[in-house]
C-alpha positions as CSV (number, residue, x, y, z in Angstrom):
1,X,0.0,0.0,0.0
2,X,1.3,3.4,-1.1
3,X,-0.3,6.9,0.3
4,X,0.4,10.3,0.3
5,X,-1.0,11.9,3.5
6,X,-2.5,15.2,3.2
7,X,-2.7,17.6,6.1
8,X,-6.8,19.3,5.9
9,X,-7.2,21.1,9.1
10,X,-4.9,22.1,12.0
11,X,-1.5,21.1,12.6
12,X,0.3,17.5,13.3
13,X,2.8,16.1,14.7
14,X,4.6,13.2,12.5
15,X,7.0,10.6,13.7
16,X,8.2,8.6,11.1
17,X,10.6,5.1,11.0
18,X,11.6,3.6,8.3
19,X,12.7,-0.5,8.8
20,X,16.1,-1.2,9.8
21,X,16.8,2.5,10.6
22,X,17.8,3.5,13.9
23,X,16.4,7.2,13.4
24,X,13.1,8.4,14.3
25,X,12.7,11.8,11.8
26,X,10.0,14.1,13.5
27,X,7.8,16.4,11.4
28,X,5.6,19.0,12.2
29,X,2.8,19.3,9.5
30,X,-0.1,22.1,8.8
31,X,-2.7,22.3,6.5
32,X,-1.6,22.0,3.0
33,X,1.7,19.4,3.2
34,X,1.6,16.2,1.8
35,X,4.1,13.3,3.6
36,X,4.7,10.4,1.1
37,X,4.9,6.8,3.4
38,X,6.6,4.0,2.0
39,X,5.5,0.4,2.5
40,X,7.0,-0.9,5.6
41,X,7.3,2.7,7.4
42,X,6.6,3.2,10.9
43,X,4.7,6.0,11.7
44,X,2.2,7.8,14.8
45,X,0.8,11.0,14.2
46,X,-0.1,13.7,17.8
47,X,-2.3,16.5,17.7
48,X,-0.9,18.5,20.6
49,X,-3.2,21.6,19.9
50,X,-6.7,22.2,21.4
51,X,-8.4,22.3,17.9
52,X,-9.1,19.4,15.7
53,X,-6.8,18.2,13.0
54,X,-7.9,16.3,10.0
55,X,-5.6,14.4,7.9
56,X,-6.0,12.9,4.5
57,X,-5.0,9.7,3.3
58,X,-5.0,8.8,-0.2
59,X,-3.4,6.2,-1.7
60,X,-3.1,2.7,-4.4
61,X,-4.1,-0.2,-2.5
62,X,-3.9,-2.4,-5.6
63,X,-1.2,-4.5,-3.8
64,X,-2.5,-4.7,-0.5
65,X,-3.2,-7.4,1.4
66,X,-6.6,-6.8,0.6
67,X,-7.1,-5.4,-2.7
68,X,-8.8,-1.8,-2.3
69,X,-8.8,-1.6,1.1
70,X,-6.6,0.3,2.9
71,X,-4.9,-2.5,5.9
72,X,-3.2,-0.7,9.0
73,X,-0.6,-3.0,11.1
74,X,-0.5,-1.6,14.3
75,X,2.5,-2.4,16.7
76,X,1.0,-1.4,20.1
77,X,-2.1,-1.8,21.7
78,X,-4.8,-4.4,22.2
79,X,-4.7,-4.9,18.2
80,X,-1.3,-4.3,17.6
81,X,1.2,-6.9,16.7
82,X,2.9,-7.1,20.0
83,X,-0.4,-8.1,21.5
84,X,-0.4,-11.1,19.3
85,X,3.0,-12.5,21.3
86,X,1.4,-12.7,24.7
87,X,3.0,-12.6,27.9
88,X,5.1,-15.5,27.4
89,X,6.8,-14.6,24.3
90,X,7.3,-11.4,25.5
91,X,9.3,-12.1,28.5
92,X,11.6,-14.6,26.5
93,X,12.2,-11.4,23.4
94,X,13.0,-8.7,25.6
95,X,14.3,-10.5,29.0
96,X,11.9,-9.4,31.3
97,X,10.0,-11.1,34.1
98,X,6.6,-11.9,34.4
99,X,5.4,-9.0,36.1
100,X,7.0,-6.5,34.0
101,X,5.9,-8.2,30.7
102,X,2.1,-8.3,31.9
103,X,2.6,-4.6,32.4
104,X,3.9,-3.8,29.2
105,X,1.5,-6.2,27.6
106,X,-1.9,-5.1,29.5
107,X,-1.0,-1.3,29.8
108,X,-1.9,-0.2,26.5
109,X,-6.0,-0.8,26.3
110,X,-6.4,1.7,23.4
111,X,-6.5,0.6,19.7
112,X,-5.8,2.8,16.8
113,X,-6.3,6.3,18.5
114,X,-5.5,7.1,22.5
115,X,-6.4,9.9,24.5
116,X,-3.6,11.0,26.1
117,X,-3.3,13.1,29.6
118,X,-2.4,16.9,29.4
119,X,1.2,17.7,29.8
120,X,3.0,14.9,28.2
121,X,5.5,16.3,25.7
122,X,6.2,15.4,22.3
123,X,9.7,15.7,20.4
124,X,10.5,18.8,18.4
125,X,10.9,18.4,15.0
126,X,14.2,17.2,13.4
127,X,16.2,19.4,11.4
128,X,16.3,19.4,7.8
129,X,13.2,17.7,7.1
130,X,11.4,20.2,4.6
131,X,11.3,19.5,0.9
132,X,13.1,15.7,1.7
133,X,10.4,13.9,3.2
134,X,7.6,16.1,2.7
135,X,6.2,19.9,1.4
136,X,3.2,22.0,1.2
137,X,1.1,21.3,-2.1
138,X,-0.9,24.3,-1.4
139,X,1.8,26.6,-1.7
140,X,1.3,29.1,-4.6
141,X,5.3,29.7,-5.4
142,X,6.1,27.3,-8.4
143,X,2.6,26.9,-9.0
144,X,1.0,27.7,-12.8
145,X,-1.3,30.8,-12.1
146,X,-3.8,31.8,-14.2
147,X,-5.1,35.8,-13.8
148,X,-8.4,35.3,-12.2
149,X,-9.2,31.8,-12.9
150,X,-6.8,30.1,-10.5
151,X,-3.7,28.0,-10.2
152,X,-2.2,24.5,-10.2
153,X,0.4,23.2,-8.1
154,X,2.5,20.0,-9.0
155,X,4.0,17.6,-6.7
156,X,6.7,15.2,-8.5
157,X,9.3,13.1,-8.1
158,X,11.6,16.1,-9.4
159,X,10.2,18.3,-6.5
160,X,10.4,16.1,-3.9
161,X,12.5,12.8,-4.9
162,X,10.8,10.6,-2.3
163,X,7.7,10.2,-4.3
164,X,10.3,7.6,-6.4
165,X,10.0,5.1,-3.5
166,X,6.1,5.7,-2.9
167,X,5.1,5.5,-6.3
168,X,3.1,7.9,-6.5
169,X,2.8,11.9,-7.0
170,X,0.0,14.5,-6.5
171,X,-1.6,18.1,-7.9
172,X,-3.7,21.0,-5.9
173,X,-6.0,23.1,-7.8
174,X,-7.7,26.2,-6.8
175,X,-10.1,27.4,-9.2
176,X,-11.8,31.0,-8.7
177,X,-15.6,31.5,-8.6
178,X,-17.1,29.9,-11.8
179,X,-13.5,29.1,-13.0
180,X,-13.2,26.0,-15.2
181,X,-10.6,23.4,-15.2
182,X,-9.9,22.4,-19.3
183,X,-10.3,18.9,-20.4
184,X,-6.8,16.4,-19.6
185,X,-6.0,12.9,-19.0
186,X,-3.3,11.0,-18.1
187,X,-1.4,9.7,-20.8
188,X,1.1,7.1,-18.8
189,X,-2.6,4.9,-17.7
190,X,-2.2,6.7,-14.2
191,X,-5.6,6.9,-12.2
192,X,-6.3,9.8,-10.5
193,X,-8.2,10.2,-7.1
194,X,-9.7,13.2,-6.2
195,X,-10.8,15.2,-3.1
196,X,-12.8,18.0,-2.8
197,X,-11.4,20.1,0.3
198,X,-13.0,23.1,0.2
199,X,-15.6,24.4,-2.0
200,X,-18.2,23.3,-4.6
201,X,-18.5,22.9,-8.5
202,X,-19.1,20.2,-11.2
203,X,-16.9,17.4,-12.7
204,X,-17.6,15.6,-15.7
205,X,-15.5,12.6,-16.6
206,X,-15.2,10.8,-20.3
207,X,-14.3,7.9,-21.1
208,X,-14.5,4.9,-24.2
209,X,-16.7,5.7,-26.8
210,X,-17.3,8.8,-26.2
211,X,-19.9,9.0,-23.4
212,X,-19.7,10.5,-20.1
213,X,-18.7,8.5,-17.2
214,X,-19.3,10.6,-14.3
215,X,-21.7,13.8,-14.4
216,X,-22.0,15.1,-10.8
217,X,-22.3,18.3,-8.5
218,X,-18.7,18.4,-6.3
219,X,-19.0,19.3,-2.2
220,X,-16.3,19.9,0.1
221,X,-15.4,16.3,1.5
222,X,-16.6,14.1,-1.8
223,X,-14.3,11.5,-3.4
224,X,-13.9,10.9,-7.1
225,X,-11.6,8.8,-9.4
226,X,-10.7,9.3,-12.9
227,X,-9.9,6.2,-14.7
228,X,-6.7,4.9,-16.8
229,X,-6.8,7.3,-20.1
230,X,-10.3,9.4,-19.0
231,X,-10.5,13.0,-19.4
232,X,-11.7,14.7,-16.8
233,X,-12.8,18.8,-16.3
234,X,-14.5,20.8,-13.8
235,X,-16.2,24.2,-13.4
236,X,-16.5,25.9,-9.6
237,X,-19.5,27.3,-8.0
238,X,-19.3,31.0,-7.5
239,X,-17.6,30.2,-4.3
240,X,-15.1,28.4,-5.8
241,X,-13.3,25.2,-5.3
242,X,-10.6,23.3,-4.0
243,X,-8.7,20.0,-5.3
244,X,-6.5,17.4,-3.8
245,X,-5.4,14.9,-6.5
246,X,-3.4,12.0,-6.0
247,X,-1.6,10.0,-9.0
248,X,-0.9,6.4,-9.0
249,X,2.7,7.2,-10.6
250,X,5.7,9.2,-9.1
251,X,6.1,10.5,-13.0
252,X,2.9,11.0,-14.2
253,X,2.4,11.7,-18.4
254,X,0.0,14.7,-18.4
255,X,-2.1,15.1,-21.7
256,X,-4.4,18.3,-22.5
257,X,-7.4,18.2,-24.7
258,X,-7.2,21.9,-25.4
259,X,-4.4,24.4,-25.6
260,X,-0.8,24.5,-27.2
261,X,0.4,21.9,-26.0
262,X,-3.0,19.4,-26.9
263,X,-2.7,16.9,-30.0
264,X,-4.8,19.0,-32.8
265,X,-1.8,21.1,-32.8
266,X,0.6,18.7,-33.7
267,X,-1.9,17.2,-36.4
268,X,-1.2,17.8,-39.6
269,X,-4.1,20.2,-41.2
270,X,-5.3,17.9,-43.6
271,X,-5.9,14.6,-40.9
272,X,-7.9,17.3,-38.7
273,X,-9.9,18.2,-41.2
274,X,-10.7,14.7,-42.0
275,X,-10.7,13.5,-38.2
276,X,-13.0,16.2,-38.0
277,X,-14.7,16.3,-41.2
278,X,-14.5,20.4,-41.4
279,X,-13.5,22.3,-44.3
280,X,-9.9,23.7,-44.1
281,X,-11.1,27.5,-42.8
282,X,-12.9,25.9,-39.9
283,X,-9.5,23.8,-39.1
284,X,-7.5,27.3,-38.9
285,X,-10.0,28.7,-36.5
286,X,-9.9,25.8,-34.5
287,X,-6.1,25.8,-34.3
288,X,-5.9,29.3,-33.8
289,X,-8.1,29.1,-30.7
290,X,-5.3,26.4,-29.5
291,X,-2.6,28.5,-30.1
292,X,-1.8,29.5,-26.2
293,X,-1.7,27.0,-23.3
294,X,-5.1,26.4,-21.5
295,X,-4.9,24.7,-18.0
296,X,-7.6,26.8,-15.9
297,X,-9.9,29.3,-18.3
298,X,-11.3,32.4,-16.9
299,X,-15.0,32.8,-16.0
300,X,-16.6,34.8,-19.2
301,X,-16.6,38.9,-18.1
């Protein structure tokens, strides 16, 4: 199982192991920075704060245990792994008595998430974390801007070279009130799955033959996913909206439908017109309105 983890609301506090490493790296997370975790990484995750935090997990679970569900292996706790031993294992593994293995073993009655009691204190944060083992995907610096339509902000392997061990790689969009999100697909047969984190619009996903596969109104918190080779596009409410997207591939192939860089530029005039079955003035004005790149277009003044 592969995930990128997403931090929606308030701020975290991330310990992370990797196996056969005697270094625990501690991270401090807010909203907006995505922590790739390998397969096989040891991880807890503390709110220290006195407001809720909500974090996002997305990942591909097509080689887990159990195929497209997400399976957690816990080591502590009445369903963690060390549970499974029992007393008597215990005592022989670590060389302690009975006494002190029933305490270790029956001290822990929590499972998954624990309350804990005010004034414990967490590590700091280790040094020289940022941009190696995660970032913020929400940050607009790098990000493709569009004058009052939005922007689009990347996260690959070449931005943050751990992706290469999750496998995977990720995209925020932010479109403006009634802003629309052109027409693209994912040319490497990457699936895309999207969350909706703040906001409201509409999607509308194509796929083989030429009929829609998905037609639905977008509110914060839905889920969507986009197919190997559909095109997908979007249009915001007036309030706008917000996009997580997570790609099944740390080097994602990205294909537009419209725009510059889309394939009826590169087609010679004379297959368009047939693929198209226009005469040769209407093939100019359609490559003429493709002549600049179109990733986010403006809501109509």
């Amino acid at each position: 199982m592969r995930v990128i983890q997403h931090g929606h609301i308030g701020t975290v506090t991330v310990g992370l192991v990797t196996p056969n490493c005697q270094e625990e790296k501690v991270l401090l997370i807010k909203k907006g920075d995505a922590v790739p975790v390998s397969l096989g990484v040891v991880s807890w995750w503390f709110n220290g704060g006195e407001t809720d935090a909500v974090i996002l997990v997305l990942g591909d679970t097509v080689t887990a245990q159990v195929p497209g569900q997400f399976k957690l292996f816990i080591a502590t706790g009445v369903q963690g792994l060390l549970a499974g031993f029992q007393t008597d294992f215990v005592s022989k593994i670590f060389g302690l008595d009975k006494k002190e293995s029933e305490n270790i073993f029956n001290s822990q009655q929590g499972a998954f998430l624990v309350k804990l009691d005010h004034g414990i204190i967490f590590p700091q944060p280790s040094k020289d974390t940022k941009d190696k083992l995660y970032t913020n995907i929400e940050d607009p610096s790098g990000a493709v801007f569009v004058k009052g339509g939005g922007y689009v902000n990347f996260l690959l392997e070449k931005k943050l070279p751990m992706l290469s061990e999750v496998g995977l790689s990720a995209k925020f969009v932010k479109l403006e009130g009634n802003a629309m999100l052109a027409p693209s697909y994912v040319a490497d047969g990457s699936v895309e799955i999207s969350f909706v984190s703040k906001g409201s619009g509409r999607i509308k996903v194509v796929g083989s033959e030429g009929k829609p596969a998905l037609e639905s109104k977008l509110e914060e918190g839905d889920l969507f996913i986009v197919p190997q080779f559909f095109a997908a596009s979007g249009i915001a409410d007036d309030c706008g909206i917000e996009l997580f997207t997570v790609f099944t591939s740390s080097k994602p192939v990205f294909a537009q439908l419209a725009g510059n860089t889309s394939v009826w530029n590169a087609l010679s005039p004379v297959v368009l017109q047939v693929a198209l079955n226009v005469t040769p003035e209407t093939e100019q004005l359609f490559k003429s309105k493709n002549s600049e790149s179109i990733i986010i277009v403006p809501p109509s003044t």
